[in-house]
KERO-79946 format. One record per residue (C-alpha): residue in one letter; x, y, z. Coordinates in steps of 0.1 Angstrom, whole numbers, padded with zeros to 4 digits, always signed. Layout:
// KERO-79946
aXYZ/...
This chain:
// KERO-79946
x+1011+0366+1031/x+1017+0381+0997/x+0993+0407+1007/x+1005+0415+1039/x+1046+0418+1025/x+1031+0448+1001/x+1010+0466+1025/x+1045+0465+1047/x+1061+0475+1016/x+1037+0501+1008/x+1042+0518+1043/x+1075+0519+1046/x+1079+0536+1012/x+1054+0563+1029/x+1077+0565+1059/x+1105+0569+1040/x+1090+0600+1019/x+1076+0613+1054/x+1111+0614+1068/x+1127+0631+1034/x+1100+0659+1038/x+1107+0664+1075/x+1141+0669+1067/x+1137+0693+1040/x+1115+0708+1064/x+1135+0715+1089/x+1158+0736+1066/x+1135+0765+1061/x+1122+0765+1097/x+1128+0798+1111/x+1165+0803+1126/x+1177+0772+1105/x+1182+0783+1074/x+1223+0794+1084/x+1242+0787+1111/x+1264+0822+1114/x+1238+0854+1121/x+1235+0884+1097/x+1254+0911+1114/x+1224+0931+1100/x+1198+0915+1115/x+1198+0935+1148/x+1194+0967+1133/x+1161+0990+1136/x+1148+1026+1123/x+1170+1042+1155/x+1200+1022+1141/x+1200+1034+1111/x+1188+1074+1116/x+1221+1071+1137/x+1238+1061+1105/x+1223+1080+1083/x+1227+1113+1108/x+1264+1105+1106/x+1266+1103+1076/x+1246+1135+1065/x+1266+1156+1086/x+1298+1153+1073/x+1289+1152+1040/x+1280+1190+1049/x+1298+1201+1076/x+1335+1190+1064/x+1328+1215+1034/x+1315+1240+1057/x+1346+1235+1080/x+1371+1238+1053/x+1351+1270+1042/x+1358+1285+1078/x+1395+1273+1077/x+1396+1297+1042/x+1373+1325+1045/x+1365+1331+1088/x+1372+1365+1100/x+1384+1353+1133/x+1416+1333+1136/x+1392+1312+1162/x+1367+1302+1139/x+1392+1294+1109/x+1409+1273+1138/x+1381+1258+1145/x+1367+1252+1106/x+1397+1233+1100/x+1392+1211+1126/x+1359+1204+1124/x+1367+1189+1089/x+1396+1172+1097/x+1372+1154+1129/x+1345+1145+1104/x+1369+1135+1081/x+1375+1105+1104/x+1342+1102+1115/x+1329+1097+1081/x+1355+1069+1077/x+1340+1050+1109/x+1307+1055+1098/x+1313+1044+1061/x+1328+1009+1078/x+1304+1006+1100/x+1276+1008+1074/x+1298+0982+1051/x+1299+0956+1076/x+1263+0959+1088/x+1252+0959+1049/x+1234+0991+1052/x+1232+1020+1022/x+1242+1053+1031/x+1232+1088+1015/x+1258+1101+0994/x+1247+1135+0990/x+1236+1163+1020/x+1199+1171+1021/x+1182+1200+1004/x+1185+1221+1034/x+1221+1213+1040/x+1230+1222+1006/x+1213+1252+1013/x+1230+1263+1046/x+1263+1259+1023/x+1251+1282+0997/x+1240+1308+1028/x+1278+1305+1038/x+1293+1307+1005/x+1277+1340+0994/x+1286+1352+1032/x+1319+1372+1042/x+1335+1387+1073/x+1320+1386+1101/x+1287+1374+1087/x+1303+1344+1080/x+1315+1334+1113/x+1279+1339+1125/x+1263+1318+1103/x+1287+1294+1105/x+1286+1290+1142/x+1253+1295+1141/x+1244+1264+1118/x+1269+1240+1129/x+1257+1246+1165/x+1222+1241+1160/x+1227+1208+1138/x+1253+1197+1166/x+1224+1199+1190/x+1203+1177+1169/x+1225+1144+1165/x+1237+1150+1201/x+1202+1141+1217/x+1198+1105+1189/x+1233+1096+1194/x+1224+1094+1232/x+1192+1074+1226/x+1203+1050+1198/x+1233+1041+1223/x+1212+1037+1249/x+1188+1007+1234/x+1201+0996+1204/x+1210+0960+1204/x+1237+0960+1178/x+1273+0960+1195/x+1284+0977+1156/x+1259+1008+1163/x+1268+1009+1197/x+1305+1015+1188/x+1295+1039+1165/x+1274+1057+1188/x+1300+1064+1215/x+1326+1075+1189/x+1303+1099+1175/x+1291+1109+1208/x+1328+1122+1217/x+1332+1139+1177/x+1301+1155+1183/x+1306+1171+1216/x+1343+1183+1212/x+1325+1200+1185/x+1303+1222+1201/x+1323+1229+1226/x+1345+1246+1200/x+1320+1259+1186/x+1304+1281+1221/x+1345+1286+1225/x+1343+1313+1197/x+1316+1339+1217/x+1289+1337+1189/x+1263+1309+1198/x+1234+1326+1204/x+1223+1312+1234/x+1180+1322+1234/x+1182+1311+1192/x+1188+1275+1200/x+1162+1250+1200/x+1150+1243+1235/x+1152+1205+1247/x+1124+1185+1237/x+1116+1167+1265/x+1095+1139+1268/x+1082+1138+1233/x+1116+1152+1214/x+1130+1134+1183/x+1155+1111+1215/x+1120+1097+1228/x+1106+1089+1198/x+1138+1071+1185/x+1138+1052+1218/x+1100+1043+1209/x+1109+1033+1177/x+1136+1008+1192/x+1114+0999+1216/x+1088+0986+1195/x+1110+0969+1174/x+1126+0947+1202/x+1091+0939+1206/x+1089+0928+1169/x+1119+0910+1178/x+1104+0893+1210/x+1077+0882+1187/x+1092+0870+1163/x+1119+0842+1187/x+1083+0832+1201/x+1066+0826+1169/x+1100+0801+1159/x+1095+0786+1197/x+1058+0779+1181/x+1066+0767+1154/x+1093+0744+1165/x+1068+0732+1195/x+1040+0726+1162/x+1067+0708+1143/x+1074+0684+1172/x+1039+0676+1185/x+1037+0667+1150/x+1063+0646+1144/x+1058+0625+1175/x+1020+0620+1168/x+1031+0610+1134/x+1054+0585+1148/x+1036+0571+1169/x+1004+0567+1144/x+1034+0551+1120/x+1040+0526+1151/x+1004+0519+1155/x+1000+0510+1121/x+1032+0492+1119/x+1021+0467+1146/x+0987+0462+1126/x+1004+0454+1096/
């Protein structure tokens, strides 16, 4: 009988320690390690080009504007320069608290080839200026318009999406402002790059991360459907052995 109380003993000790680890195994399954989701976590590549589009484009094109408001030859395009920086100015604002509450860096400096295009204008006068101006702010207009339309269009994140339709309105007010002076050059601008432009490509991206995203809820169905089977066969082998004991 002696015998038989310390075999009990013995497996309800193991029990016990089986339990403990399924509980401390529960806490790093996948989707239980917090309660409240990262705001982040539904961001992609298309997410954050959209952010990082925004964000490069006023960090040249508010400089730009305010050179227009100072040195255009036309009263239109000095109009115009000032209120292009003013609109960024706010744009820059949403995008900045967009980017804080989805935890996401943004570039604090414009590209190589921005900083460029302000040089171009800065060592430009009269009515040079206005055409380059006009010219550069167009094209780049024409750009972002296109990715703001596809990152709105599939991305999942209700942050981006906000972001996406502001933008959408800056960004178009823009260039029609822009054509309003006379000196886009119609047959210079890019033509639409349609099916495989920089829009599809971003909506590929997206795409093909929701399907990482798919992938990724089914392997946590798997695992939790693994960690089940398991625990019931366990049990029931602990039962089995109980009633030998």
């Amino acid at each position: 009988m002696a015998s038989l109380e310390s075999a009990r003993r013995r497996l309800a000790h193991r029990v016990t320690l089986l339990l403990v680890a399924i509980g401390a195994g529960i806490g790093v399954l996948p989707g239980a390690a917090q309660a409240a989701p990262n705001p982040g976590v539904q961001m992609n590549a298309a997410d954050m080009t959209l952010l990082n589009g925004v964000r490069l484009a006023g960090l040249w094109e508010m400089p730009a504007g305010q050179m227009a408001a100072e040195k255009g030859r036309s009263p239109r395009v000095r109009e115009i320069g000032a209120e292009i920086a003013r609109q960024h100015a706010v744009l820059d604002q949403l995008v900045v608290e967009a980017a804080n509450r989805l935890g996401a860096t943004l570039p604090t400096d414009p590209t190589t080839q921005q900083k460029g295009w302000l040089t171009e204008m800065q060592n430009a006068t009269g009515a040079q200026f206005d055409q380059i101006f006009v010219t550069r702010l167009r094209v780049a207009h024409g750009k972002i318009f296109p990715v703001i339309g596809a990152v709105r269009s599939s991305t999942r994140d209700p942050i981006v999406r906000k972001l996406a339709e502001d933008a959408n309105r800056f960004v178009n007010d823009h260039m029609t402002m822009l054509e309003s002076t006379g000196l886009v050059r119609w047959q210079q601008l890019p033509p639409a790059a349609l099916p495989a432009g920089p829009s599809d490509r971003l909506v590929d991206a997206a795409q093909a991360n929701v399907g990482t995203g798919g992938g990724l809820q089914v392997g946590t169905g798997v695992v939790w459907a693994v960690f089940l089977i398991a625990l019931g066969t366990g049990g029931y082998a602990t039962w089995r052995l109980m009633r030998r004991a």
